[in-house]
C-alpha positions as CSV (number, residue, x, y, z in Angstrom):
1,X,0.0,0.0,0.0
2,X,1.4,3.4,-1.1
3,X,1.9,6.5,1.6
4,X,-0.9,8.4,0.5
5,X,-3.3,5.5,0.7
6,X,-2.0,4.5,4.1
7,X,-2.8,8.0,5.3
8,X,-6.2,8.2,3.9
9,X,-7.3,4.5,5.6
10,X,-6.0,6.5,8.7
11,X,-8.0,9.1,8.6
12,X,-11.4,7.1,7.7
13,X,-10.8,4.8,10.6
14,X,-11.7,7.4,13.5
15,X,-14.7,8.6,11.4
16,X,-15.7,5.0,10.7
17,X,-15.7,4.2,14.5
18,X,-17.5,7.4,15.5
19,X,-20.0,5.9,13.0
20,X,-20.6,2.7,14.4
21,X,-21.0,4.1,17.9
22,X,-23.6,7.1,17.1
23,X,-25.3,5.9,13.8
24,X,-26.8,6.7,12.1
25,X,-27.2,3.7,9.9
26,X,-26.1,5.3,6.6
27,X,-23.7,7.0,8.2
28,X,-21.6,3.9,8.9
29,X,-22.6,2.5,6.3
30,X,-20.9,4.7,3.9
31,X,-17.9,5.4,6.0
32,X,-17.8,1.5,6.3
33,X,-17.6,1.1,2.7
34,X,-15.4,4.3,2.1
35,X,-13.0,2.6,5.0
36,X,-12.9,-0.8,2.8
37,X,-12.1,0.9,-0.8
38,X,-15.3,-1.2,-2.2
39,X,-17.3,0.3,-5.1
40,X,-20.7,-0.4,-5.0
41,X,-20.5,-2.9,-7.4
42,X,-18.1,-4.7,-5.5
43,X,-19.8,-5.1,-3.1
44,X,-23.2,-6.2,-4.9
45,X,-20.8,-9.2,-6.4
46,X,-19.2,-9.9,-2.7
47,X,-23.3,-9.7,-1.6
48,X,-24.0,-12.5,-4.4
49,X,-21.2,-14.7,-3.2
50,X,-23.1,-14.7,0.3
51,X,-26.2,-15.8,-1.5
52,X,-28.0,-12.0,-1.2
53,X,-29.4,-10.3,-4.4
54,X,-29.6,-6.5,-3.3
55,X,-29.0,-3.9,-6.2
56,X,-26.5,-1.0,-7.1
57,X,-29.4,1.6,-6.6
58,X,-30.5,0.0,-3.1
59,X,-27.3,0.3,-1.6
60,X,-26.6,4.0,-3.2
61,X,-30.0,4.4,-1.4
62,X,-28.8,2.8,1.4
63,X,-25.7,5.0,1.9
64,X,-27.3,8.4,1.6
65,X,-30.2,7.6,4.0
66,X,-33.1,7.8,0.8
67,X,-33.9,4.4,1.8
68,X,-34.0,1.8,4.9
69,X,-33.2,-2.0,5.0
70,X,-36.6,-3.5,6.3
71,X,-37.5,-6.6,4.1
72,X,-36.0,-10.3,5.4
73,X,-33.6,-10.1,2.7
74,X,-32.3,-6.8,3.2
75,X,-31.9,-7.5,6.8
76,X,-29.7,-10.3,5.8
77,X,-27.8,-8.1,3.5
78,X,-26.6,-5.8,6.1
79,X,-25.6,-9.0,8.5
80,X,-23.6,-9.9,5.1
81,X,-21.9,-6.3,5.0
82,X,-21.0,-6.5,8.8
83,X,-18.5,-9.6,7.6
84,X,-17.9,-8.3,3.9
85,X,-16.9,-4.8,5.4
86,X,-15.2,-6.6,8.3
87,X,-17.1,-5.1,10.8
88,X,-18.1,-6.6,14.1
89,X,-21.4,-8.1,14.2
90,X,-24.1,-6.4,14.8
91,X,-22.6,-3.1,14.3
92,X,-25.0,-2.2,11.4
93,X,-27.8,-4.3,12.2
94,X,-28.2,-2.5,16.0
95,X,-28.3,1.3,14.1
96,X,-31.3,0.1,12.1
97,X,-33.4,-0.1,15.6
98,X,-37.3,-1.2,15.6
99,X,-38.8,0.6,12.3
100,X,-42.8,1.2,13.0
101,X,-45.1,-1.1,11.6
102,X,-42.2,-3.8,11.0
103,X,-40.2,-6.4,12.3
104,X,-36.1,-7.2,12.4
105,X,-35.9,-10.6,11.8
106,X,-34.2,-12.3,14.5
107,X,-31.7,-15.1,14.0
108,X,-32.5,-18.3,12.8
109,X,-33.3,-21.1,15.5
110,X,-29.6,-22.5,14.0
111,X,-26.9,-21.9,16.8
112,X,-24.4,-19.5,14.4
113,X,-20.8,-20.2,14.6
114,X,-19.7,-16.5,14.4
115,X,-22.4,-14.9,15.9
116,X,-21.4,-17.2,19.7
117,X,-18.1,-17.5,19.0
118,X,-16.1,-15.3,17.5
119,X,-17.8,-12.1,18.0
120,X,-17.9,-12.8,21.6
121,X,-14.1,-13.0,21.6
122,X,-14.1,-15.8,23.7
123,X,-12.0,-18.6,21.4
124,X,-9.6,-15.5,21.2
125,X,-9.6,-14.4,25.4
126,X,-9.3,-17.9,25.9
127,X,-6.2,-19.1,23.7
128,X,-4.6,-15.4,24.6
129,X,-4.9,-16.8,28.9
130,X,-3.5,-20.0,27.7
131,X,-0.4,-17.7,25.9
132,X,-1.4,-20.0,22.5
133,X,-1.5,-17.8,19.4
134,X,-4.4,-18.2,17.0
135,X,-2.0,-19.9,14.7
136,X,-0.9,-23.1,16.8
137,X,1.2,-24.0,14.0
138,X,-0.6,-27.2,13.3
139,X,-2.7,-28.4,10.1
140,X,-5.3,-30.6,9.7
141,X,-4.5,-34.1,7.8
142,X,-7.2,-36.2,8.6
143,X,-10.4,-35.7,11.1
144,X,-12.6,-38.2,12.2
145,X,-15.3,-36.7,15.1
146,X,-18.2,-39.2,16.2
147,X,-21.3,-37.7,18.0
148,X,-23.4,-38.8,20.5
149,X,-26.7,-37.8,20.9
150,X,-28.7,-39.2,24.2
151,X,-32.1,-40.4,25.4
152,X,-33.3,-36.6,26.5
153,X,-32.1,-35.3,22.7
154,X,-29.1,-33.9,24.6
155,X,-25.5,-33.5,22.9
156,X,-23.9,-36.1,25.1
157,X,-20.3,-35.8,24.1
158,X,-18.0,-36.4,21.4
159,X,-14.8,-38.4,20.5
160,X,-11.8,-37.3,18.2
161,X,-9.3,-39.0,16.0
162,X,-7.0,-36.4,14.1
163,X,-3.8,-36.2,12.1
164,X,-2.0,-32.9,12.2
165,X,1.6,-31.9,10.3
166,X,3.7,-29.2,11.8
167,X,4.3,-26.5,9.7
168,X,6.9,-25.1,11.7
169,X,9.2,-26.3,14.6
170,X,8.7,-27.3,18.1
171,X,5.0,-27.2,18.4
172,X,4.4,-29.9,20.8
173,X,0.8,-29.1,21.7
174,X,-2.6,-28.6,20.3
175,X,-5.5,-26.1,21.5
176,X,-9.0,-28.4,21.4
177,X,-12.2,-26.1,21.2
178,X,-15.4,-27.3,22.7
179,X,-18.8,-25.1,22.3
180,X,-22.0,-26.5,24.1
181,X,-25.2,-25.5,23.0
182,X,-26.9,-23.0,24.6
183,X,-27.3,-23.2,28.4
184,X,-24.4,-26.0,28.9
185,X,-22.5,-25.7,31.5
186,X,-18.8,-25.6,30.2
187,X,-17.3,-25.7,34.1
188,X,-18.8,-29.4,34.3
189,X,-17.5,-30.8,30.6
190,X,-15.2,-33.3,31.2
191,X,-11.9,-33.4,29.0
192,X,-10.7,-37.2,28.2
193,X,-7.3,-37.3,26.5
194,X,-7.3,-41.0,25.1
195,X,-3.9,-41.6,23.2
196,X,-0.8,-39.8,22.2
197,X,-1.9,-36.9,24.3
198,X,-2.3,-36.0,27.6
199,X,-4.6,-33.3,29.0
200,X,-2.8,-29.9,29.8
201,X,-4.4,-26.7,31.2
202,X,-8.2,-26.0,30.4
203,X,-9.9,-22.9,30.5
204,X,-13.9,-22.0,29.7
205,X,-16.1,-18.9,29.3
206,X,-19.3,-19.6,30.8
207,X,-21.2,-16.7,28.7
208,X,-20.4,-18.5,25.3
209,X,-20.1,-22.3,26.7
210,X,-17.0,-22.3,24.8
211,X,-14.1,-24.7,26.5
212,X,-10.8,-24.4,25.5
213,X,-8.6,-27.7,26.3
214,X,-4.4,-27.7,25.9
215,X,-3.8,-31.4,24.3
216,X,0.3,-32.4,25.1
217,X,2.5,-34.3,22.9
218,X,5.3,-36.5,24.1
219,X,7.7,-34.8,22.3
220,X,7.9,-31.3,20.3
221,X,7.3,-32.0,16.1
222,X,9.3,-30.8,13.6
223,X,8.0,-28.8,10.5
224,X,6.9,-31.2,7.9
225,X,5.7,-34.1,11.1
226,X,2.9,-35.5,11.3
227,X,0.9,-36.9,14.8
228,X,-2.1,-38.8,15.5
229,X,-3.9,-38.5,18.5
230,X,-7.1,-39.3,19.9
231,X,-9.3,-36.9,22.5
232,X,-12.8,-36.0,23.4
233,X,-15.5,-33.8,25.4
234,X,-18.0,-35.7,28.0
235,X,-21.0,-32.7,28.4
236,X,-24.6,-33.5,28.6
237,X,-25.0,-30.3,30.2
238,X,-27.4,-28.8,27.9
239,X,-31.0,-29.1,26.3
240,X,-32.0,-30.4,22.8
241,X,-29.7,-30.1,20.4
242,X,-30.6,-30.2,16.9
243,X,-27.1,-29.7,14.7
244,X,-23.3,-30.1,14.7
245,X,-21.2,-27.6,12.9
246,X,-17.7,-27.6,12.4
247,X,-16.0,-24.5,11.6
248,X,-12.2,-24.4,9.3
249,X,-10.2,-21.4,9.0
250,X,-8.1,-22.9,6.2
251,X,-8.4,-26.1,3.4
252,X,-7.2,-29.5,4.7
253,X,-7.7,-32.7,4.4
254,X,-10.0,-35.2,5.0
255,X,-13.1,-34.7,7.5
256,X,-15.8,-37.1,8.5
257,X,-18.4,-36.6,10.9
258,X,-20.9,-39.4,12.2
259,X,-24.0,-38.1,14.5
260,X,-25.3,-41.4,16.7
261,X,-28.7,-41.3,18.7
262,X,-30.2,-42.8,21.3
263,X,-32.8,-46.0,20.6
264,X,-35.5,-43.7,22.2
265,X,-34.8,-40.5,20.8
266,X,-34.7,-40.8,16.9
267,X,-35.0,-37.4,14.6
268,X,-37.7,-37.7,11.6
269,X,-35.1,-36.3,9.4
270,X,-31.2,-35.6,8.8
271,X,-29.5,-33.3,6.7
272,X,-25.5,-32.6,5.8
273,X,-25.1,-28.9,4.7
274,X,-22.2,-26.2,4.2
275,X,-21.8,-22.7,4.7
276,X,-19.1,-19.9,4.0
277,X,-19.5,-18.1,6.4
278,X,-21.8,-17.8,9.4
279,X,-23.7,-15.0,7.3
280,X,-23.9,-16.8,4.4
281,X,-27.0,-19.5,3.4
282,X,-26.6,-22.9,4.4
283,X,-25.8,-24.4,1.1
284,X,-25.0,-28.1,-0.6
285,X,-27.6,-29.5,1.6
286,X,-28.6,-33.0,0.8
287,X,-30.4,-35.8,2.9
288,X,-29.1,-38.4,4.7
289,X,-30.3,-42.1,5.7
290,X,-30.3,-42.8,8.9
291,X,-29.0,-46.0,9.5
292,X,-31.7,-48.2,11.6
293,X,-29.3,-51.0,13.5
294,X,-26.7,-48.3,14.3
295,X,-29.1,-45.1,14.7
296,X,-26.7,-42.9,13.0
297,X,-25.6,-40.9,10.3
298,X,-22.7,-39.6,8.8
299,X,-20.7,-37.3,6.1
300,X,-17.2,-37.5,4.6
301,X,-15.6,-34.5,3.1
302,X,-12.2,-35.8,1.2
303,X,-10.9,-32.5,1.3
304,X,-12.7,-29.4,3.8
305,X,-12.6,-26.1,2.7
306,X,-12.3,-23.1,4.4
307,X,-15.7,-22.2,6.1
308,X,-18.2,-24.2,8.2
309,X,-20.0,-27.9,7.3
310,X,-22.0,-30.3,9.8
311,X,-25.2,-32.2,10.3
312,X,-28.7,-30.8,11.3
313,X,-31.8,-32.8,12.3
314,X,-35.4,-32.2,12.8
315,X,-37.1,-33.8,15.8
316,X,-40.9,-33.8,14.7
């Protein structure tokens, strides 16, 4: 980036910031897009990627305060632009307020990965107390995760078997993320480190249910190692659950993911899906069979992609 364009992202930033504090909507909005360099039609083709048809003129609109996001799909435009502008979520969508005679839609009964996660900040807080960087220096060869669903339609725990390389020296060590679904209790999940690992420091936030587990290896790897170890997460500490998402910040390799329920608790209905991004439609849905003597189902991607994947059920 050239002087001149390092000063004028400088000088947006404070103006930008003031925007998303005061409003109103349009305001940020345009300073958002100003701050990001985006022409409009940039941004219509970055809104298409994210599944959302909204129009040159409606965001020109948009931006000068001539018109107001109020329709479902416009609402989930402007949760789109919060993560196409890089924004924190629901910076945009909390300046729109209660319009008379309308409704905001809420969020979808689907627990979302980015919306209880990562704009909580509590992966982040979490690996920063454990003095891990976000980077652990480890990626994903292989990742096989079975589910277990129990009599009460609670998530009961889970089991792991992955294969990592080191892409770098001396990492001897891997940070294992569990999220509960809402109202777990992360304090009272148990952390079982089965083989090649042994069970290090473990921290939670109770807010988010998000449990952050250190996993030790024998001995520190070398870049271009691989390791196979096995670990998992006893909860049963919340109510129904009704999916299992998975969530990659870069390509790897192969993931598979099998969901088993209980005899007495059996879902009408299972599907596998994908999504980009939290904001994005769940996409490349198709169903799958349950399997009646072994009450499960399960997915194989040969190679993941950067994004989120997982299983979803319906009850009734």
């Amino acid at each position: 980036m050239r002087l001149g364009e390092r000063q004028k992202e400088a000088a947006q930033a404070p103006e930008l910031d003031a925007a998303l504090r005061a409003g109103p909507f349009h305001s940020a909005l345009r300073a958002a897009i100003a701050a990001r360099r985006l022409p409009l039609h940039r941004v219509r083709h970055h809104l298409a990627h994210h599944g959302v048809n909204i129009g040159v003129t409606s965001l020109s609109y948009w931006q000068q305060g001539a018109r107001r996001p109020q329709r479902p799909e416009s609402m989930r435009a402007v949760r789109a632009l919060e993560e196409i502008l890089e924004l924190p979520e629901e910076s945009l969508i909390r300046l729109l307020g209660p319009v008379p005679g309308t409704t905001v839609p809420k969020r979808p009964a689907a627990r979302s990965y980015r919306s209880l996660i990562e704009a909580s900040g509590a992966v982040e807080r979490l690996l920063a107390e454990l003095e891990s960087p976000l980077d652990g220096g480890l990626h994903t060869v292989g990742h096989h995760e079975r589910v277990r669903i129990g009599a009460h339609r609670q998530f009961l725990g889970r089991d792991s078997q992955h294969i990592v390389r080191a892409h770098r020296d001396g990492v001897d060590r891997y940070m294992a993320i569990h999220h509960g679904d809402p109202g777990c209790s992360p304090a009272d999940v148990a952390v079982c480190a089965m083989e090649n690992c042994r069970t290090g420091r473990v921290c939670w936030d109770e807010g988010t249910g998000v449990l952050v587990a250190e996993l030790l290896f024998d001995a520190p790897l070398r870049a271009g190692d691989t390791h196979l170890f096995h670990y998992g997460f006893e909860d049963g500490t919340a109510g129904s659950a009704s999916e299992y998402v998975r969530g990659f910040g870069f390509a790897g390799g192969q993931y598979a993911l099998q969901v088993r329920f209980a005899d007495d608790a059996l879902p009408v209905r299972c599907h596998r899906f994908t999504q980009q991004s939290a904001a994005s439609p769940r996409g490349g849905r198709h169903e799958l069979a349950l399997s009646g003597p072994h009450r499960s189902v399960h997915m194989v991607e040969p190679q993941v992609r950067a994004g989120l994947v997982g299983i979803e059920w319906d009850w009734e």
